[in-house]
C-alpha positions in Angstrom: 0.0 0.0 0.0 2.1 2.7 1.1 2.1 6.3 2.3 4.0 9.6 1.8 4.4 12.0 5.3 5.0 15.6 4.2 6.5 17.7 6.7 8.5 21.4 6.2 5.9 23.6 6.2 5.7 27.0 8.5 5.3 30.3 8.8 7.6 32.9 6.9 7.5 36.2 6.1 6.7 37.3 2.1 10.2 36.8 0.6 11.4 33.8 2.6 12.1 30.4 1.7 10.6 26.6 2.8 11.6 23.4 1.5 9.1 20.8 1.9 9.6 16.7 2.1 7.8 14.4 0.9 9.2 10.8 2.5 7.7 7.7 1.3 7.5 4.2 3.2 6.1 0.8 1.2 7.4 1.9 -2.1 10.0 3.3 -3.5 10.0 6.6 -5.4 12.1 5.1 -8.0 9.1 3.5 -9.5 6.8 5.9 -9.3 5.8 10.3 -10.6 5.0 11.9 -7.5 3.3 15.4 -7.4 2.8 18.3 -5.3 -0.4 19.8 -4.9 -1.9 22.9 -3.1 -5.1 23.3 -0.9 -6.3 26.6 -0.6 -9.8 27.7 1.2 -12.5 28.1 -0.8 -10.6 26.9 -4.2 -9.9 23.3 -5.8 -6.8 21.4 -5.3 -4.2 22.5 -7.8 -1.2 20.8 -9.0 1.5 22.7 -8.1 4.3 20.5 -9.6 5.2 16.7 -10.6 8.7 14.7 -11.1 8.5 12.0 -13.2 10.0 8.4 -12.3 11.8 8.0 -16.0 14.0 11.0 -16.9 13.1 13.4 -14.2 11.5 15.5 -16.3 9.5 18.3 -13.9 6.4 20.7 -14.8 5.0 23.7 -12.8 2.0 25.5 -12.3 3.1 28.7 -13.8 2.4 30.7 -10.7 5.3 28.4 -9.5 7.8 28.5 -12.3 11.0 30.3 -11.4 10.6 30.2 -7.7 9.8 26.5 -6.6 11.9 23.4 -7.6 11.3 20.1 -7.1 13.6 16.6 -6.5 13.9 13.5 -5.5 16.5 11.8 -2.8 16.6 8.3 -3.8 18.9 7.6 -1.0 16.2 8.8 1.7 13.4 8.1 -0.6 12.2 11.7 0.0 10.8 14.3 -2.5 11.4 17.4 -1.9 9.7 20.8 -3.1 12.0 24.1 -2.3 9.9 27.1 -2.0 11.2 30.3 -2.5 10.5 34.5 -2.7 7.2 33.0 -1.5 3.9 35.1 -1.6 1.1 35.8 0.5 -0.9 33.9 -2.2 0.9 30.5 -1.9 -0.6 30.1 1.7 -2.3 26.7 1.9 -2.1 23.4 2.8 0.6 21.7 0.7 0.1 17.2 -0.1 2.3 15.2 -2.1 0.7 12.1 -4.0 1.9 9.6 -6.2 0.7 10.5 -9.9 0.1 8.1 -12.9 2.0 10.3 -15.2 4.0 13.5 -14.6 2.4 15.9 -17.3 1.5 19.4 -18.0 -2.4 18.1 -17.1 -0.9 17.5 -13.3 -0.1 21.2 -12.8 -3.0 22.9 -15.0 -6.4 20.3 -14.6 -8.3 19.0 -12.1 -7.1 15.4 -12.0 -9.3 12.5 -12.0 -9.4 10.4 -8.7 -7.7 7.0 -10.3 -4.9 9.3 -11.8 -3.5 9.8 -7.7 -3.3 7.8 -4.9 -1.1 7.3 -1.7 -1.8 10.9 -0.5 0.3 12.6 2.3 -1.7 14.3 5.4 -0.6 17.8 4.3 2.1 20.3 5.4 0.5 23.6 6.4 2.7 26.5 4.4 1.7 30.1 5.5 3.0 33.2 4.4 2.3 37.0 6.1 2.7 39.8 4.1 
């Protein structure tokens, strides 16, 4: 079965940095996309970016392109998602998942329920202005 624990998240001021983890147990990340994905009140669950298992090829939601960066530590079997000049607007409630496919659709749809599985219990990320 297997689960992912996210931890990293915080408070920090507009500006600041976080990096997030992602550390799976039951699986290993070698095998699988995994994905990052944002909760905010009152709006869907985005995708905010995805690593896939193959080439490590990455995609971003654009609001995160150029400030957020995302990796894998096989050797800890821990994703990681580096936050940085973050904005009051990225406040929310951050998961990791495993994904069937890493794609452009991961960080710009809605994704169907069978496309995730082996969600995280969230990492709160909260930024004051």
């Amino acid at each position: 079965q297997g689960q992912f624990v996210e931890s990293g998240g915080g408070v920090v001021q507009a500006g600041g940095s976080l990096r997030l983890s992602c550390t799976a147990s039951g699986f290993s990340l070698e095998s699988i996309a995994v994905g990052w994905f944002r909760q905010v009140p009152g709006k869907e669950r985005e995708g905010v970016s995805c690593i896939d298992q193959t080439d490590g090829t990455t995609f971003y939601h654009d609001t995160a392109k150029g400030r957020f960066a995302i990796g894998k530590d096989m050797a800890k079997n821990t994703a990681y998602l580096l936050l940085t000049d973050l904005k009051p607007e990225d406040t929310g409630l951050y998961y990791c998942a495993r994904v069937m496919f890493c794609s452009i659709e991961v960080v710009t749809l809605t994704l169907n329920p069978w496309e995730t599985s082996n969600w995280g219990q969230g990492t709160r990320v909260t930024v004051s202005s």
